[in-house]
Steps between C-alpha positions, in 0.01 A plus 500: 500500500281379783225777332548271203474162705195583648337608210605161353366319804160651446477443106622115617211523757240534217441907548591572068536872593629562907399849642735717725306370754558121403891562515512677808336223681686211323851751640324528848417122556892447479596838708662716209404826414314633243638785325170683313777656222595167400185288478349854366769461230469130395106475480523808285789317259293183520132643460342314202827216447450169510760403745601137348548707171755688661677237714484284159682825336701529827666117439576529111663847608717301806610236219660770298737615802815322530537360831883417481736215677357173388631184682847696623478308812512139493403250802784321618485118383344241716711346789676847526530789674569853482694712730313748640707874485574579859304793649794788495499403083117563510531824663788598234331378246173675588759872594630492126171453337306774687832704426443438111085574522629845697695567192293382224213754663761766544587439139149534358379744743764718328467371149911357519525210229722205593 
């Protein structure tokens, strides 16, 4: 991703089509690495794409996905307050769902259906 971010930041700069090199020193100016495989990889997928093409195509293909929960939780009405859980219910609460993620991976890792 930050092979990705760079690139971006370059294009955003006014360079239309970033080198290797361009990346590299965009990742260096903030102290990350720069993996060669990766920025290799995504000037190669990107050579001769307009890039607001595909972050226009990018968008109409995020609108599609179904982000799920709308407004499930509400804000408390003004002049109240609400309780805050205490912090052994936080822990629980935060035990049973990394119990349930253990066994959802489990599950798929070994193709069980629920």
């Amino acid at each position: 991703m930050k092979v990705v971010a760079a690139y971006m930041l370059a294009v955003m700069g006014g360079n239309a089509s970033p080198s290797a090199d361009d990346v590299k020193k965009i990742l260096g100016s903030v102290g990350a690495e720069a993996d060669d495989i990766k920025i290799e990889l995504l000037l190669s997928q990107l050579k001769g794409k307009d890039i607001t093409e595909l972050v226009a195509s990018g968008r109409e293909k995020l609108a599609s996905v179904p982000t799920g929960g709308s407004a499930a939780v509400a804000a408390p009405a003004a002049g109240t307050t609400a309780a805050a859980p205490s912090p052994a219910e936080e822990k629980k609460e935060e035990k049973v769902e990394e119990e349930e993620e253990e066994d959802d991976f489990i599950d798929n890792l070994f193709g069980k259906d629920d």
